[in-house]
LUMGU-630606 format. One line per 3 residues: number of its first residue (from 1); their letters; for each residue x, y, z of C-alpha. Coordinates in Angstrom, 2 decimals. Layout:
BEGIN
NUM> a> X,Y,Z; ...
//
This chain:
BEGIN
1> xxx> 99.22,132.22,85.68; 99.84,128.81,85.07; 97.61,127.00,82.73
4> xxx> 96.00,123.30,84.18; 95.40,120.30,82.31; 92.29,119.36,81.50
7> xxx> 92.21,115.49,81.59; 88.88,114.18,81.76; 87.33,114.90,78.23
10> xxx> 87.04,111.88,75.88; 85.96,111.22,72.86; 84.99,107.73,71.41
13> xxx> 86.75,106.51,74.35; 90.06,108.75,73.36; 91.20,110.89,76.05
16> xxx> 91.55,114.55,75.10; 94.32,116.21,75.80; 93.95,120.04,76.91
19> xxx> 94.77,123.23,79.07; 92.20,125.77,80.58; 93.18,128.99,81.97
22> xxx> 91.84,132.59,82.99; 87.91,132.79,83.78; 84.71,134.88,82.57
25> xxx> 83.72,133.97,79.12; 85.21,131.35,77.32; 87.81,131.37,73.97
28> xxx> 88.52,127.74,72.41; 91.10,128.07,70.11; 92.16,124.77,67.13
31> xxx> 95.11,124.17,65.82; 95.84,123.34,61.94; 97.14,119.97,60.30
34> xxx> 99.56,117.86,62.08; 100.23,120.99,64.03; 98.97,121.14,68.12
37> xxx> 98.00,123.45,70.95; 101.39,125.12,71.23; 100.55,126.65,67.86
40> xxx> 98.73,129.40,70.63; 101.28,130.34,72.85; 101.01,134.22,72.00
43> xxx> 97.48,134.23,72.78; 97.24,132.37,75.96; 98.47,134.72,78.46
46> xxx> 96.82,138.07,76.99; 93.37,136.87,76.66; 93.78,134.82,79.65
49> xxx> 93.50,138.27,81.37; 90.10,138.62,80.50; 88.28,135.83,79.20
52> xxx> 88.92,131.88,80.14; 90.88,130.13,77.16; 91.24,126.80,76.59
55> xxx> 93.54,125.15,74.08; 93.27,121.38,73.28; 94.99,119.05,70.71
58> xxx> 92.65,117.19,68.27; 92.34,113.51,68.26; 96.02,111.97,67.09
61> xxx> 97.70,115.24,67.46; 100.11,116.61,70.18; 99.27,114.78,73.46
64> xxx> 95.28,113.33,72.43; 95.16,110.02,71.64; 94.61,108.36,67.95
67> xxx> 92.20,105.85,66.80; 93.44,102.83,66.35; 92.01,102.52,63.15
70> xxx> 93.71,105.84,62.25; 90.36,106.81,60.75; 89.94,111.04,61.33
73> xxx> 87.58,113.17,60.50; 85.80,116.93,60.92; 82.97,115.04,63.13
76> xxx> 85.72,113.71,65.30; 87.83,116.65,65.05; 84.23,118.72,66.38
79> xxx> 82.99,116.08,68.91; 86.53,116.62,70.42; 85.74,120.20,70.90
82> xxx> 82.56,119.68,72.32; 83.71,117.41,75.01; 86.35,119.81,76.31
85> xxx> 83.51,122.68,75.91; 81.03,120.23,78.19; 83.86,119.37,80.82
88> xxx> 84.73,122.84,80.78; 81.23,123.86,81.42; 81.14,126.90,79.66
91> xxx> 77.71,127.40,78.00; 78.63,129.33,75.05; 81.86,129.55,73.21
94> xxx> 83.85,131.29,70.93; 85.90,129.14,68.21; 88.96,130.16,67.40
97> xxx> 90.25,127.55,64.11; 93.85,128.16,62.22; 94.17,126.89,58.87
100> xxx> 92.44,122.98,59.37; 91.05,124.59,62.29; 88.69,126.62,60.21
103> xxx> 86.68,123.64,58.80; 86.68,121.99,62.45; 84.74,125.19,63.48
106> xxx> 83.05,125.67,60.94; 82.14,121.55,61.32; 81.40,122.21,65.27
109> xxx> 79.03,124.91,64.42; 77.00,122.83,62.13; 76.62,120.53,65.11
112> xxx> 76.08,122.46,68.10; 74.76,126.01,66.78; 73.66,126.56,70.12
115> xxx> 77.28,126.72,71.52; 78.25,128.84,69.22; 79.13,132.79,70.23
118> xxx> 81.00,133.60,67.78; 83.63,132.18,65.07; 87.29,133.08,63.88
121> xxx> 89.03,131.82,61.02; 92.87,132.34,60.56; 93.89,131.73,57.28
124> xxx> 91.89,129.03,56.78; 87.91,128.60,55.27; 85.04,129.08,56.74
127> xxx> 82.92,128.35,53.61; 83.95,125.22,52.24; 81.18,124.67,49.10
130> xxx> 84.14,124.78,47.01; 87.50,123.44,49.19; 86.86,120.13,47.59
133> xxx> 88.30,121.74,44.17; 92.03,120.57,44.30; 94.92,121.57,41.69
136> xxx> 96.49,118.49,39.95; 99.14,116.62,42.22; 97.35,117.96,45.51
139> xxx> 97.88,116.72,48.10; 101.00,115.00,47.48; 101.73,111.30,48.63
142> xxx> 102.23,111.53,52.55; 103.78,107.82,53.61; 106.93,107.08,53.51
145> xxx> 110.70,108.99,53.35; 108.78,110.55,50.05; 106.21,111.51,52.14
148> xxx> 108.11,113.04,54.61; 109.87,114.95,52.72; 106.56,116.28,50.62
151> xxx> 105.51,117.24,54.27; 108.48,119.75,54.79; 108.15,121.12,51.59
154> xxx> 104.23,122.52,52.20; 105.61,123.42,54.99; 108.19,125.50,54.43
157> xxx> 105.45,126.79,51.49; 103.88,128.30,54.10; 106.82,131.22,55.29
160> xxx> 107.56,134.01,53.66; 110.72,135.80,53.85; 110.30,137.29,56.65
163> xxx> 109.30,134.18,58.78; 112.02,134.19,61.03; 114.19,130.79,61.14
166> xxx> 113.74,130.39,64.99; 110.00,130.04,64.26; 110.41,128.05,60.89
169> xxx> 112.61,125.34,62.91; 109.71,125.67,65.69; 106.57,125.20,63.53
172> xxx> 108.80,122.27,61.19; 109.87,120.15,64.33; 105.68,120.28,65.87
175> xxx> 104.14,119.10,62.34; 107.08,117.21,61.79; 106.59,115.38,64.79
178> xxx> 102.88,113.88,63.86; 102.71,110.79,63.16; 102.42,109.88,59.32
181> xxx> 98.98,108.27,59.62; 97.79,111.51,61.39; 98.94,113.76,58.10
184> xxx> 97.37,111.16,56.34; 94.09,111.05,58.23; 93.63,114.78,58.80
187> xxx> 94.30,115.91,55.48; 91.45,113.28,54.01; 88.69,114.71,56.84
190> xxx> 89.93,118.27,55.48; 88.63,117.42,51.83; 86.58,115.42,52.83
193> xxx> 82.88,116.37,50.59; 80.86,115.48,53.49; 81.63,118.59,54.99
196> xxx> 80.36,121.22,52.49; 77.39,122.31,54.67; 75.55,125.33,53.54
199> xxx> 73.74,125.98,56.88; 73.15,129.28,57.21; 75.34,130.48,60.24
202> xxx> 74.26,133.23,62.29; 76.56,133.64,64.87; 79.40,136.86,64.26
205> xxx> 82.89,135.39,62.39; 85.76,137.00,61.37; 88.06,135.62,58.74
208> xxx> 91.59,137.12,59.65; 93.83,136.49,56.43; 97.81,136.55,55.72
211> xxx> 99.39,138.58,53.72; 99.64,135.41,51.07; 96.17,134.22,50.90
214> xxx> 93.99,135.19,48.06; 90.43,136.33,50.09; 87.44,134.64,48.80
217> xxx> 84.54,137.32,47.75; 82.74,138.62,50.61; 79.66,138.77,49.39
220> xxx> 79.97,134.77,48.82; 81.20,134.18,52.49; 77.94,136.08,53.72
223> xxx> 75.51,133.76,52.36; 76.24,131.56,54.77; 77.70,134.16,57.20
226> xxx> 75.28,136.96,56.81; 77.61,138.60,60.04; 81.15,137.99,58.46
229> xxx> 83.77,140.68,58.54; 87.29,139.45,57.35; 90.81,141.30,57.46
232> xxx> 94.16,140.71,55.80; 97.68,141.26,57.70; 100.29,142.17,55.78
235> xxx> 103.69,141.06,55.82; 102.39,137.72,57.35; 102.66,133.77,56.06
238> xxx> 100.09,131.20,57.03; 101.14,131.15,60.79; 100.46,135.05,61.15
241> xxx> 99.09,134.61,64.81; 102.91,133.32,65.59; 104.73,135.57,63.31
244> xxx> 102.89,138.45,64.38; 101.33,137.87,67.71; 100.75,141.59,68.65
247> xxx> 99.00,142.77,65.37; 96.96,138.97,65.24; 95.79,139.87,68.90
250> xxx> 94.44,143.47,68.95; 92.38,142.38,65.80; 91.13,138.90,67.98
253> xxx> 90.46,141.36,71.29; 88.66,144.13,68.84; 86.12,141.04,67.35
256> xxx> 85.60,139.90,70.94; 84.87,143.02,72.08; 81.41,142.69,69.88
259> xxx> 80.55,139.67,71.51; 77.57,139.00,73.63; 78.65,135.07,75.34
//
């Protein structure tokens, strides 16, 4: 099954870039920082099977156009999403955000609760009251040959060990490939203090955690998700839906499976 563009969705006059396959019930899945749909790939096919799943690259990412002020930001990121959901047609969605992804969900759902059947975060926050809170020298600078080479270093921060090199050379040359004012632009919307909503949330999420992340306290994450459940892979780094497709996607199917679209 062959997935087909999706060319008509625009956003402030930017054209969307993104791919729609499968039918039934509908599974949007967001990429991270400077990464782009491809980040997917092991979950296109199996859910395709059963539910429709569209992929899409956020404004100034993979194949979407960029502002030409090279201003970004969660609305943007969100309003993106919700043009692909309303040329898509589906009613009701679930969100599937990795890393960045997680606060363009979590920004989406803040917008359009309405569209919302459900939300998954992979390795990235759903409950941002306190993302804002940055260690010394974070982020580094993110122009120039300095910049590029800060930009390799988080991430190759991101593997572990066990990462295997094919997929290391795979995830460096897509983030790699954004432009500069793109890592620039997306990782000011990310910490951005204008998205620290505490709207209460009521759809079902699932934070689904590498092995490396430190989980926030549950009973935190429910105050604004009072139908959270959250999970930890082992032997994962941050791209655990790539590095471990198999494992990433019977925990995805088993959430879904809960679902009422």
């Amino acid at each position: 099954m062959c997935a087909q563009p999706v060319s008509a969705a625009e956003v402030d006059g930017l054209t969307v870039h993104s791919s729609s396959v499968g039918a039934g019930a509908t599974i949007v899945f967001v990429h991270g920082w400077t990464c782009d749909s491809s980040s997917w790939t092991g979950q296109v096919a199996p859910f395709s099977e059963d539910y429709r799943v569209i992929t899409l690259d956020l404004p100034g990412h993979g194949r979407s156009e960029s502002p030409q002020d090279g201003q970004l930001s969660m609305d943007l990121f969100a309003r993106a999403v919700e043009a692909v959901r309303a040329e898509a047609g589906a009613e009701r969605i679930v969100l599937v955000g990795h890393s960045m992804g997680a606060p363009v969900i979590r920004q989406y759902a803040h917008l359009y609760p309405q569209r919302v059947a459900g939300l998954v975060a992979v390795d990235g926050p759903l409950d941002l009251r306190t993302f804002g809170e940055l260690p010394p020298g974070f982020p580094p600078p993110l122009t120039g040959p300095e910049g590029r080479t800060a930009r390799e270093g988080m991430i190759r921060s991101m593997f572990i060990a066990e990462t295997p090199p094919a997929l290391q050379d795979k995830i460096l040359t897509m983030m790699l490939a954004a432009p500069e004012a793109t890592a620039v632009g997306a990782m000011n919307a990310m910490f951005d203090p204008v998205i620290r909503w505490t709207d209460v949330i009521a759809a079902p999420a699932l934070s689904v955690y590498a092995g490396t992340a430190n989980v926030p306290d549950a009973a935190a994450t429910k105050e604004l998700y009072p139908n959270h459940e959250a999970t930890q892979m082992a032997g994962t780094g941050h791209f655990l839906m790539m590095e471990k497709p198999a494992e990433f996607n019977r925990v995805l199917a088993g959430f879904l499976d809960k679902i009422e679209f």
